[in-house]
Backbone bond lengths (Angstrom), bond angles and torsions (degrees), N, CA, C in turn:
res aa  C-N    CA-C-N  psi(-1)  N-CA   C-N-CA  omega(-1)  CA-C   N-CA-C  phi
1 X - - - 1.464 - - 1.527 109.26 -
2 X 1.732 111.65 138.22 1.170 95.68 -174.08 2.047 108.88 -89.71
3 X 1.647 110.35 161.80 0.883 120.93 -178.40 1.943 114.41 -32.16
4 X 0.908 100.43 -54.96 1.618 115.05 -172.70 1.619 108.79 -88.13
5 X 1.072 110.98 -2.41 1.799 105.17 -174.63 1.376 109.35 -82.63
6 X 1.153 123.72 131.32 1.563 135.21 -176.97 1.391 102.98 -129.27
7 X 1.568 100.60 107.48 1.714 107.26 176.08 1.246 124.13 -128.92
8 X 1.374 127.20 -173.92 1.257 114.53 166.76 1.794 143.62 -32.23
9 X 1.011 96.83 -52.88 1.399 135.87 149.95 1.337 118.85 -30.49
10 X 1.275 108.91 -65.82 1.909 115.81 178.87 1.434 113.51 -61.18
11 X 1.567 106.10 121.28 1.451 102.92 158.54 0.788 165.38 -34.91
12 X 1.606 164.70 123.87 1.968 117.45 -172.23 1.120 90.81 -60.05
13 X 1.583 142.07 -76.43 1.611 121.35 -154.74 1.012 100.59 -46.57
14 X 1.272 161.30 -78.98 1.764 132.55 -136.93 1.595 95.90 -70.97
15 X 1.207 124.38 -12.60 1.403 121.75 -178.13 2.060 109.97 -76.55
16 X 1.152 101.66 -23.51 1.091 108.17 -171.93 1.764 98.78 -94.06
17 X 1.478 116.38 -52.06 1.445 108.81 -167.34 1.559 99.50 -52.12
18 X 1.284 119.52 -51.11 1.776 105.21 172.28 1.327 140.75 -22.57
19 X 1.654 105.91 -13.79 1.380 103.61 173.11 1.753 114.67 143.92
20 X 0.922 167.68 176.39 1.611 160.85 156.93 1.605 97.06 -90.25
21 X 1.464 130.67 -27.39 1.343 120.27 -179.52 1.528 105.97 -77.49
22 X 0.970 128.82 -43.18 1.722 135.15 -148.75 2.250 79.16 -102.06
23 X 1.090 115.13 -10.70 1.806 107.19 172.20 1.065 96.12 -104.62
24 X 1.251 140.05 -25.53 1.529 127.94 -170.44 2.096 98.32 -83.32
25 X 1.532 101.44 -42.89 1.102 73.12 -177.87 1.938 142.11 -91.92
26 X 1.497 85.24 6.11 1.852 112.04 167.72 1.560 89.73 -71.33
27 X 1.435 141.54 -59.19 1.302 126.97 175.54 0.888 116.58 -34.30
28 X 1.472 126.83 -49.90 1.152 130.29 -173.70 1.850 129.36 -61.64
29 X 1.259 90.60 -38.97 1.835 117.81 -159.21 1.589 99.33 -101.97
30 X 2.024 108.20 12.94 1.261 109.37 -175.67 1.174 109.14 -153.92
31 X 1.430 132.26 39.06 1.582 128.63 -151.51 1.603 108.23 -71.53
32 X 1.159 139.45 -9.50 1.022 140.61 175.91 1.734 133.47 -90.13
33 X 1.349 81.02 0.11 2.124 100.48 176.42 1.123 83.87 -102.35
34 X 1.735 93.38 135.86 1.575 109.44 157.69 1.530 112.26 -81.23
35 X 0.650 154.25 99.09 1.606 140.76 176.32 1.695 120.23 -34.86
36 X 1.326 115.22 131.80 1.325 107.21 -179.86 1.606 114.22 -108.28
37 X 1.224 109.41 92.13 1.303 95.12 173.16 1.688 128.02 -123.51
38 X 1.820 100.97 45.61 1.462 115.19 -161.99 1.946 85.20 -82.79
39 X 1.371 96.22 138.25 1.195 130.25 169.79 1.788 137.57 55.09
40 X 2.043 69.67 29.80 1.885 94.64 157.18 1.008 140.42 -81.23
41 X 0.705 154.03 129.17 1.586 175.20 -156.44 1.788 107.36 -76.25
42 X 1.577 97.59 64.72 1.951 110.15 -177.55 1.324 117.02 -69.37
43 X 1.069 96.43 -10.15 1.771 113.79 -166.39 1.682 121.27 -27.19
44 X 1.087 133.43 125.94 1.290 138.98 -176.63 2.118 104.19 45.68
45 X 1.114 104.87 32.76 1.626 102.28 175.46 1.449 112.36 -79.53
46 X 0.938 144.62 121.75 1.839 144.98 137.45 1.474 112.47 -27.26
47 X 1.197 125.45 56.67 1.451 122.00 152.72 1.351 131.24 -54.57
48 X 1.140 122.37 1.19 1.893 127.14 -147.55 1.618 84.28 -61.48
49 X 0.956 133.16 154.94 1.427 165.92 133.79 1.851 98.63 92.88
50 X 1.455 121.84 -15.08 1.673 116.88 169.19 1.685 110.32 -46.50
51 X 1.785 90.05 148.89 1.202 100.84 -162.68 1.147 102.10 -101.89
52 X 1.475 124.79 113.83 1.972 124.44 -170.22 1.172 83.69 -130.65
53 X 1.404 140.43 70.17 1.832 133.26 152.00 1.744 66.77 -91.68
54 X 1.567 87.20 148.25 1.352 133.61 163.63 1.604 106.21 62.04
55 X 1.182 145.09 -16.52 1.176 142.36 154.34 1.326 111.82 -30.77
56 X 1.421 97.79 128.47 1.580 118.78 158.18 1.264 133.41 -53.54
57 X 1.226 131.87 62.83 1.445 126.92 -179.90 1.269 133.80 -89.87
58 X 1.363 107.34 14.52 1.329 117.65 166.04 1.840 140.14 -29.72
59 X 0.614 134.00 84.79 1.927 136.44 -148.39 0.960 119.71 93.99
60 X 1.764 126.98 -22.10 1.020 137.58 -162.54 1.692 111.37 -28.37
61 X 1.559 127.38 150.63 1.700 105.96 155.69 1.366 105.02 -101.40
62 X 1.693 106.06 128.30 1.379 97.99 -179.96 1.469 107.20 -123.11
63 X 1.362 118.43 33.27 1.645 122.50 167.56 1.673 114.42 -34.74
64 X 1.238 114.68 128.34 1.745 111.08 173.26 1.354 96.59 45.32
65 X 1.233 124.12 80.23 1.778 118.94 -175.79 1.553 76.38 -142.48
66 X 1.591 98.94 106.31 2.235 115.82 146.17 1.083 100.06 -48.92
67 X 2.001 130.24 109.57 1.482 110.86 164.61 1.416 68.99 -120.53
68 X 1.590 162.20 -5.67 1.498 140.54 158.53 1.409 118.42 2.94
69 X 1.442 108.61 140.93 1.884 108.76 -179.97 1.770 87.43 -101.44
């Protein structure tokens, strides 16, 4: 799979570990997916400025989790 390919297939988390730019802009180029990311394992991630309105974070682990704007 190439680095940048986002398909059916791809997760939101692996969509997200790719980066807050390359997730901000699948938010973007997708406003109608909710993102599912109830009962992943966020733990110590750098989220600062990712865009999770309406994401599922339900169970999520968000120990030491950057969600900062």
């Amino acid at each position: 799979m190439q680095e940048n390919k986002i398909d059916s297939d791809t997760t939101h988390l692996e969509i997200l570990e790719r980066g807050i730019e390359v997730w901000n802009r699948w938010r973007s180029d997708n406003p109608s997916i909710q993102p599912q990311l109830a009962g992943e394992d966020l733990s110590e991630l750098e989220l600062c400025g990712a865009n999770l309105s309406e994401a599922d974070l339900s169970e999520a682990e968000l120990f030491d989790t950057d969600l900062s704007m």
